[in-house]
PASEBA-1860 file (N, C-alpha, C; in nm, 3 decimals):
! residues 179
1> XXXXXXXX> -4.276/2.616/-0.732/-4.170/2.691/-0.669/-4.137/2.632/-0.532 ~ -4.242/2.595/-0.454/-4.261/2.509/-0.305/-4.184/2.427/-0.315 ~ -4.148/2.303/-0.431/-4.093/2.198/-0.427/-3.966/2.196/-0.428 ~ -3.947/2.350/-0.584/-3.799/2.295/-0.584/-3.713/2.362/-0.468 ~ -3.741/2.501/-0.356/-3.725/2.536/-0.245/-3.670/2.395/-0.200 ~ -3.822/2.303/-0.150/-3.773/2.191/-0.088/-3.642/2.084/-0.116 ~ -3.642/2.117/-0.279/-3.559/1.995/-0.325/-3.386/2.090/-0.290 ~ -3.400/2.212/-0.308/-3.262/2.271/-0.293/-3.240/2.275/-0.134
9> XXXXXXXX> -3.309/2.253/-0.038/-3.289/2.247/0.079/-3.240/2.115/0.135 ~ -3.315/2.016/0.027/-3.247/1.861/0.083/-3.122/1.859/0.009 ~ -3.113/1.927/-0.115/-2.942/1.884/-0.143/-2.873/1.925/-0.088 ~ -2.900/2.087/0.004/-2.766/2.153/0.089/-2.784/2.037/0.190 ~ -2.866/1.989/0.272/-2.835/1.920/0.361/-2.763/1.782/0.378 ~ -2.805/1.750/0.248/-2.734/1.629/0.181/-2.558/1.641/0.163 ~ -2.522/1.746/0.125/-2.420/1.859/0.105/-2.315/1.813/0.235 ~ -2.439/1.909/0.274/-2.329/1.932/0.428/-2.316/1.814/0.522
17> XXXXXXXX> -2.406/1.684/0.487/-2.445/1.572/0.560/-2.258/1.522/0.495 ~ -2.271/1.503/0.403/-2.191/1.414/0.344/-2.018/1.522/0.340 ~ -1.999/1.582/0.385/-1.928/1.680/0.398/-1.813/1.661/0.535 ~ -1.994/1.658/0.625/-1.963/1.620/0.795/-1.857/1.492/0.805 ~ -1.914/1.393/0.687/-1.894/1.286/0.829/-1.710/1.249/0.758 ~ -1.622/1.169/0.806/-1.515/1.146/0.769/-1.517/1.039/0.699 ~ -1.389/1.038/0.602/-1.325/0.931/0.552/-1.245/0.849/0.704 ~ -1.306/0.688/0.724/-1.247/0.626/0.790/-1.088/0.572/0.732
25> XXXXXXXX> -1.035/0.558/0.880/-0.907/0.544/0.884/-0.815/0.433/0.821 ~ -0.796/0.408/0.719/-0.717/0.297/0.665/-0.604/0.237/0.738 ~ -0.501/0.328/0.739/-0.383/0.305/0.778/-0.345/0.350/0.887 ~ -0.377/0.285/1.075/-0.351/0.313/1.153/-0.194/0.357/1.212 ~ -0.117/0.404/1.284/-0.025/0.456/1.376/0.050/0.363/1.440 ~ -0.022/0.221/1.454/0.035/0.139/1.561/0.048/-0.003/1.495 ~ 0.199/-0.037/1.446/0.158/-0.125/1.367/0.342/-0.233/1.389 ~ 0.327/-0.178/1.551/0.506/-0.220/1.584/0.428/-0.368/1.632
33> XXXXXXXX> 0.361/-0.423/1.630/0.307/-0.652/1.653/0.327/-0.676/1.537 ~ 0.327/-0.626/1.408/0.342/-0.617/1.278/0.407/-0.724/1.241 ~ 0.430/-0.789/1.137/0.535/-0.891/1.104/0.635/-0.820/0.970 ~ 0.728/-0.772/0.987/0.806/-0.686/0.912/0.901/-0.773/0.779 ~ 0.881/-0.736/0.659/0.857/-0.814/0.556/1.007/-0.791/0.506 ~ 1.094/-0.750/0.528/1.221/-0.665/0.481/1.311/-0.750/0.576 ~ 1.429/-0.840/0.548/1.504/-0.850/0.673/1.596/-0.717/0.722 ~ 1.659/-0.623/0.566/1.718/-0.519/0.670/1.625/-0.422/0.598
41> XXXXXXXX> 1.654/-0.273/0.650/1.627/-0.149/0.616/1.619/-0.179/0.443 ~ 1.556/-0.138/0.337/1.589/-0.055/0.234/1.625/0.087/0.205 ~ 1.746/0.082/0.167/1.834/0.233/0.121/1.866/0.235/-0.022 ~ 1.813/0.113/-0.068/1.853/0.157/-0.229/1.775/0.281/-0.316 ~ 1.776/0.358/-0.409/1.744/0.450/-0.461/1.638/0.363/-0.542 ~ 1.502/0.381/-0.513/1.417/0.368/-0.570/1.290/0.466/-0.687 ~ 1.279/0.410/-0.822/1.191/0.544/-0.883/1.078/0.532/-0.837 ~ 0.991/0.637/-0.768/0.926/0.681/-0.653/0.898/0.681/-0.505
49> XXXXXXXX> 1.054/0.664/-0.486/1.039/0.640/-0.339/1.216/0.722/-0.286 ~ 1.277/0.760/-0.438/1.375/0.807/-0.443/1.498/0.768/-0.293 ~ 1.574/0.884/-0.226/1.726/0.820/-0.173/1.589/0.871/-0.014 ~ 1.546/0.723/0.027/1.501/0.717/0.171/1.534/0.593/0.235 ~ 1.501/0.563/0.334/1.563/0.411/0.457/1.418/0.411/0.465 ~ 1.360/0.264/0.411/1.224/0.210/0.442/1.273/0.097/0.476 ~ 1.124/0.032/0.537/1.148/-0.094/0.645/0.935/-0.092/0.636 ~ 0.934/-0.243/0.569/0.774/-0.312/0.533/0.724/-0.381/0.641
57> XXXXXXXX> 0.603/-0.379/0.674/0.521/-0.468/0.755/0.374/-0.529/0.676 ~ 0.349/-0.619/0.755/0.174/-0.650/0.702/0.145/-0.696/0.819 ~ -0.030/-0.693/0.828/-0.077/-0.714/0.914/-0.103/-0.858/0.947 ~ -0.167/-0.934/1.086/-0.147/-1.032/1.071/-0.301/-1.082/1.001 ~ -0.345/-1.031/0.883/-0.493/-1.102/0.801/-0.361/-1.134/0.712 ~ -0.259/-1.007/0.637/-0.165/-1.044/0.544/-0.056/-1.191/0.560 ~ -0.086/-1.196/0.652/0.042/-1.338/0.683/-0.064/-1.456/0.629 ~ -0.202/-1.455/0.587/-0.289/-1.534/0.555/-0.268/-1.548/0.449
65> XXXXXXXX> -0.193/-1.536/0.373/-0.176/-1.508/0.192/-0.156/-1.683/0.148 ~ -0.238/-1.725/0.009/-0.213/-1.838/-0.019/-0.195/-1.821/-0.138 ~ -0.126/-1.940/-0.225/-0.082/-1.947/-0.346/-0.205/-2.067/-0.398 ~ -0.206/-2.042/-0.502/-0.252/-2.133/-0.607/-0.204/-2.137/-0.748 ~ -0.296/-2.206/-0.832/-0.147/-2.255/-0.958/-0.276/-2.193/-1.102 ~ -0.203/-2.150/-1.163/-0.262/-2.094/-1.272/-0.150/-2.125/-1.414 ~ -0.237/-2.243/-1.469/-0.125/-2.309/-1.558/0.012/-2.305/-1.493 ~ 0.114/-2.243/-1.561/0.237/-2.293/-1.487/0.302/-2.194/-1.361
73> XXXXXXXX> 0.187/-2.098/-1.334/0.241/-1.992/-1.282/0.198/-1.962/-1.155 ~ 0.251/-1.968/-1.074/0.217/-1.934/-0.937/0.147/-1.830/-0.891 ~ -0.020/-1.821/-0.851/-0.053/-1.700/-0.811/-0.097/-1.696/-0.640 ~ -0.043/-1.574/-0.612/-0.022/-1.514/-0.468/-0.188/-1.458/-0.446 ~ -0.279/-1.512/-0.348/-0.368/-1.391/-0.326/-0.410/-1.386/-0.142 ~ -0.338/-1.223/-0.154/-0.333/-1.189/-0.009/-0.473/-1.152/0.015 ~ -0.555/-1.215/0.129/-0.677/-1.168/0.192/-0.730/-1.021/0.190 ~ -0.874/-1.013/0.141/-0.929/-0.889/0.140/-0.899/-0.858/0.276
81> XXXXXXXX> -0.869/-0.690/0.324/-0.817/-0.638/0.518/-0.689/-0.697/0.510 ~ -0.621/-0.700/0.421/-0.475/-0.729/0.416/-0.418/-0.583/0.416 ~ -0.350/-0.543/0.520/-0.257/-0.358/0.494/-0.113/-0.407/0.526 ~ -0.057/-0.329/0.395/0.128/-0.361/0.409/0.162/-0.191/0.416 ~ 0.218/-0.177/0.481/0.242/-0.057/0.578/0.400/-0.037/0.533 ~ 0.451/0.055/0.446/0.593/0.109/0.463/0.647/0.216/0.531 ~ 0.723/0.189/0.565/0.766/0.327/0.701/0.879/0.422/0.589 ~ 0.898/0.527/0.618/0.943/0.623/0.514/1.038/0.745/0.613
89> XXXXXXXX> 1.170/0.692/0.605/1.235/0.807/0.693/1.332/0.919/0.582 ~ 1.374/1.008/0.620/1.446/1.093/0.507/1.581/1.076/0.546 ~ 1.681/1.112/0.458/1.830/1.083/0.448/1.859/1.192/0.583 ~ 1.940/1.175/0.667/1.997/1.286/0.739/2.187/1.287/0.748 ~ 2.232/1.429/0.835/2.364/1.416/0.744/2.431/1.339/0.780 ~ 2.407/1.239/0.879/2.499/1.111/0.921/2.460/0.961/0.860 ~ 2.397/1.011/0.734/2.359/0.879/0.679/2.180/0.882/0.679 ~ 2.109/0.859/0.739/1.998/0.799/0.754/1.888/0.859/0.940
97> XXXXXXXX> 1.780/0.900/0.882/1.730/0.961/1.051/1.635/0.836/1.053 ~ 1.588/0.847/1.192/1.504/0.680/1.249/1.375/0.754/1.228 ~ 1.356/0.881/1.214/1.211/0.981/1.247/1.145/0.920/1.106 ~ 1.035/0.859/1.099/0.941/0.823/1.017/0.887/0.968/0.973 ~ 0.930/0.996/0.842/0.828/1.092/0.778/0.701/1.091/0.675 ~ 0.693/0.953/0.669/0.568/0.922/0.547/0.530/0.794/0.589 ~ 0.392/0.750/0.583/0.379/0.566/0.540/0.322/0.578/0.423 ~ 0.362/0.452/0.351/0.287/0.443/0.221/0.219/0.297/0.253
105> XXXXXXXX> 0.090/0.283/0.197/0.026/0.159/0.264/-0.019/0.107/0.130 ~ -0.078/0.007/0.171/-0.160/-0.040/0.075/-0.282/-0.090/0.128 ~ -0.400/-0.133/0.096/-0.494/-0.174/0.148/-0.574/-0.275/0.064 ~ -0.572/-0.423/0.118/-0.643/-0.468/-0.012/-0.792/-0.513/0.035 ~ -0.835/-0.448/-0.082/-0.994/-0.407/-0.080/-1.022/-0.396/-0.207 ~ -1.068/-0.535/-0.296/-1.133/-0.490/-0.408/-1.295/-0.421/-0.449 ~ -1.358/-0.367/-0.365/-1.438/-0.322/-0.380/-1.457/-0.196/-0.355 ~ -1.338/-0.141/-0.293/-1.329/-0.005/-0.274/-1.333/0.049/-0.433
113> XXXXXXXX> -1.429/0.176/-0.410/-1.427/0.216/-0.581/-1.299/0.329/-0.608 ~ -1.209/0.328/-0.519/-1.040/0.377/-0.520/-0.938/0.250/-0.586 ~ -1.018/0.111/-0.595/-0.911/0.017/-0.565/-0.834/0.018/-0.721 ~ -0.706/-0.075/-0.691/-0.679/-0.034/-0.858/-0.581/-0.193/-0.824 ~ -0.618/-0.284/-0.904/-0.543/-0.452/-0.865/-0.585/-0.459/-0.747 ~ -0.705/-0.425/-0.712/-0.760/-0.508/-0.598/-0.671/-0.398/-0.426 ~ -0.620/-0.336/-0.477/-0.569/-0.256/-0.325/-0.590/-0.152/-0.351 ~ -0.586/-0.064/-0.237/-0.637/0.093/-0.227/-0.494/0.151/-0.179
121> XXXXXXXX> -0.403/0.227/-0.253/-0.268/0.259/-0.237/-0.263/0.422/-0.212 ~ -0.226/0.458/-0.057/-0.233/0.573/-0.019/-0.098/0.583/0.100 ~ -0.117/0.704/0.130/-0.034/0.770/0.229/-0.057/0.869/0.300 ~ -0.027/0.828/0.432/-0.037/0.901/0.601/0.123/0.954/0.639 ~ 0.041/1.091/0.656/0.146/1.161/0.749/0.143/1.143/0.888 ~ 0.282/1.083/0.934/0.246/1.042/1.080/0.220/1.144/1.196 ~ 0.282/1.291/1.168/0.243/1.388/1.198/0.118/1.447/1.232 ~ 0.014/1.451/1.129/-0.075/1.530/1.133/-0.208/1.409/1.085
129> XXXXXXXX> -0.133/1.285/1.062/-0.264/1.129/1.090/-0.370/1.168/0.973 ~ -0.311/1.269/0.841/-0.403/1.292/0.747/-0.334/1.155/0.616 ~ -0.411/1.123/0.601/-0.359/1.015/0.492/-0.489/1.109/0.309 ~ -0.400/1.022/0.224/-0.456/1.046/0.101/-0.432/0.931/0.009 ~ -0.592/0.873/-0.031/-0.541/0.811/-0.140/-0.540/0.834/-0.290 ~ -0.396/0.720/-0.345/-0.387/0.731/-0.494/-0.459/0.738/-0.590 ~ -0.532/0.879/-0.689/-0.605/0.851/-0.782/-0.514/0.811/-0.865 ~ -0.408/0.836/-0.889/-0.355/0.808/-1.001/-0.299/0.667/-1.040
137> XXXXXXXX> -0.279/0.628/-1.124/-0.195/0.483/-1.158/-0.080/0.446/-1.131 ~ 0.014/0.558/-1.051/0.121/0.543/-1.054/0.172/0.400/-0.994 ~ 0.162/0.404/-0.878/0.186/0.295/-0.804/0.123/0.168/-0.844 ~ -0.002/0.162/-0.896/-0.021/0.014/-0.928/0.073/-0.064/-1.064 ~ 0.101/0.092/-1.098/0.173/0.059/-1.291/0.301/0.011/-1.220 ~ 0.324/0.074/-1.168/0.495/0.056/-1.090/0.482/-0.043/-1.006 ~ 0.398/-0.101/-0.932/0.415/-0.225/-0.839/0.380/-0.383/-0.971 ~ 0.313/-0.357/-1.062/0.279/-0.469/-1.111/0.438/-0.531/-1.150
145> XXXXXXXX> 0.528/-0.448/-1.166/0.660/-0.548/-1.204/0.677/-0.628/-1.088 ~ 0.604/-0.609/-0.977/0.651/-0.735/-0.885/0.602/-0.869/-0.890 ~ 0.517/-0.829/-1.015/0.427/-0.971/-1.098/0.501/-1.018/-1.179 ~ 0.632/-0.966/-1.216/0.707/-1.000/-1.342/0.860/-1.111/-1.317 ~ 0.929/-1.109/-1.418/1.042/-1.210/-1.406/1.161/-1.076/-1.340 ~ 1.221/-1.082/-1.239/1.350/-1.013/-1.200/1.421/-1.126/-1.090 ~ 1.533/-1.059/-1.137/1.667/-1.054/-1.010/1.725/-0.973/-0.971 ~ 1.831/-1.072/-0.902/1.904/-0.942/-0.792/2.038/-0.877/-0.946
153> XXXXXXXX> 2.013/-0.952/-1.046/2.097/-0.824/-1.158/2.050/-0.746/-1.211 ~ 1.943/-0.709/-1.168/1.827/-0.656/-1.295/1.881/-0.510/-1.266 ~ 1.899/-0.382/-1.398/1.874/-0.278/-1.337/1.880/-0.235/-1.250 ~ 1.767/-0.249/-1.181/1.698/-0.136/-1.047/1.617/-0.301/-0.977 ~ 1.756/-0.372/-0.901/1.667/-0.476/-0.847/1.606/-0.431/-0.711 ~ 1.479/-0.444/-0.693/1.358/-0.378/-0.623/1.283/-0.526/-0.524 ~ 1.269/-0.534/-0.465/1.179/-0.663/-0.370/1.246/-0.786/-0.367 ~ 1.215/-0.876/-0.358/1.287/-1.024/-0.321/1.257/-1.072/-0.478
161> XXXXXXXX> 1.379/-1.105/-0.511/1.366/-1.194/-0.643/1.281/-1.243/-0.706 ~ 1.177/-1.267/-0.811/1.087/-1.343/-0.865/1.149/-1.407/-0.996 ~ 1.265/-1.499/-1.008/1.287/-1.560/-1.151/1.189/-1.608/-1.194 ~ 1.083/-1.719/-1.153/0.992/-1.775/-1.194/0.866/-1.731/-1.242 ~ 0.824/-1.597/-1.213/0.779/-1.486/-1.249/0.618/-1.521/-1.193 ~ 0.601/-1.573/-1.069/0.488/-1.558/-0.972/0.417/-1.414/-0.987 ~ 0.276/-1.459/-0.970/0.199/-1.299/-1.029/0.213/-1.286/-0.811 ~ 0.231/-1.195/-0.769/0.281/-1.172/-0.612/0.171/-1.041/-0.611
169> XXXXXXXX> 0.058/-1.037/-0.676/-0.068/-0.962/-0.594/0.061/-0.836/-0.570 ~ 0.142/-0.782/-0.648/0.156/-0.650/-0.637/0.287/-0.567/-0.538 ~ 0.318/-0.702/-0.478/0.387/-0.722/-0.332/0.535/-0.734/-0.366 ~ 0.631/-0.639/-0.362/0.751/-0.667/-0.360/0.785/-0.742/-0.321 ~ 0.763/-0.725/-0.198/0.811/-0.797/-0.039/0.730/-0.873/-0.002 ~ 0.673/-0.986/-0.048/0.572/-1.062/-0.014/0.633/-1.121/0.146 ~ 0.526/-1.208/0.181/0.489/-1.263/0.309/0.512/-1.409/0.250 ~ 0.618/-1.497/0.330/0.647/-1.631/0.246/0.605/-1.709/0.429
177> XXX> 0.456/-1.762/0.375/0.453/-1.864/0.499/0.500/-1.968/0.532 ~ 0.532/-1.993/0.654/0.593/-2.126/0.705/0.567/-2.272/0.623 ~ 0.705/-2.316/0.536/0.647/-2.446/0.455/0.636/-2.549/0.545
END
């Protein structure tokens, strides 16, 4: 009876140990040194990101991104501590407000046991600095077309062109370094 007392006393504490301490901060607040991946605003109507004015950054580990060749196909791989940061404002009635109401980030970290293609895909309210990340698939299912063949006729053309159909690690808006 002594023991298991003891053993239910180390799991509440265990409990409340692991309870206490926080989820560290992924996606910081301050990210205007940034190198901004978009030349203008995006306002096109996007499916899950619906009628908003976004504008991309990455950090500078992300400007480290190198290509290599995989049979005929170009593959992109952006550095593990790579964060691409989207800013998220809502429509207002003169068109468009500058007030950031969402970031959606990404974080690439394949070892995070959240990660899903190697990034950890969440979102911070700039408000209240609570972020949450994606259990679900949505976003990785929906970003992998930026691995695929598009243009600017396609449908719902979304990120910078890929005719050649470069696997781009997930990245609409990739980071194209200085040739």
């Amino acid at each position: 009876m002594r023991q298991s007392g003891i053993a239910l006393l180390f799991l509440t504490l265990l409990v409340l140990v692991s309870c206490d301490s926080e989820q560290p901060v992924l996606l910081g607040d301050d990210f205007s040194g940034w190198t901004q991946l978009n030349a203008a605003p995006i306002t096109a109507t996007i499916p899950g990101h619906g009628s908003s004015i976004r504008n991309i950054f990455v950090n500078d580990v992300g400007t480290g991104v190198t290509t290599t060749t995989s049979g005929p196909r170009i593959v992109w791989n952006y550095p593990e501590e790579t964060v691409i940061i989207k800013t998220v404002a809502a429509p207002g009635e003169s068109g468009y407000s500058a007030e950031t109401t969402m970031l959606l980030g990404m974080v690439k970290n394949s070892e995070h046991p959240d990660s899903q293609g190697g990034w950890i895909w969440l979102t911070r309210d700039p408000r209240t600095g609570e972020e949450m990340i994606f259990q679900s698939e949505y976003c990785v299912t929906c970003h992998a077309d930026a691995n695929e063949r598009r243009t600017t006729t396609d449908r719902i053309p979304t990120g910078v062109p890929n005719p050649d159909r470069e696997f781009r690690d997930f990245v609409f808006f990739p980071y194209f370094p200085d040739e």
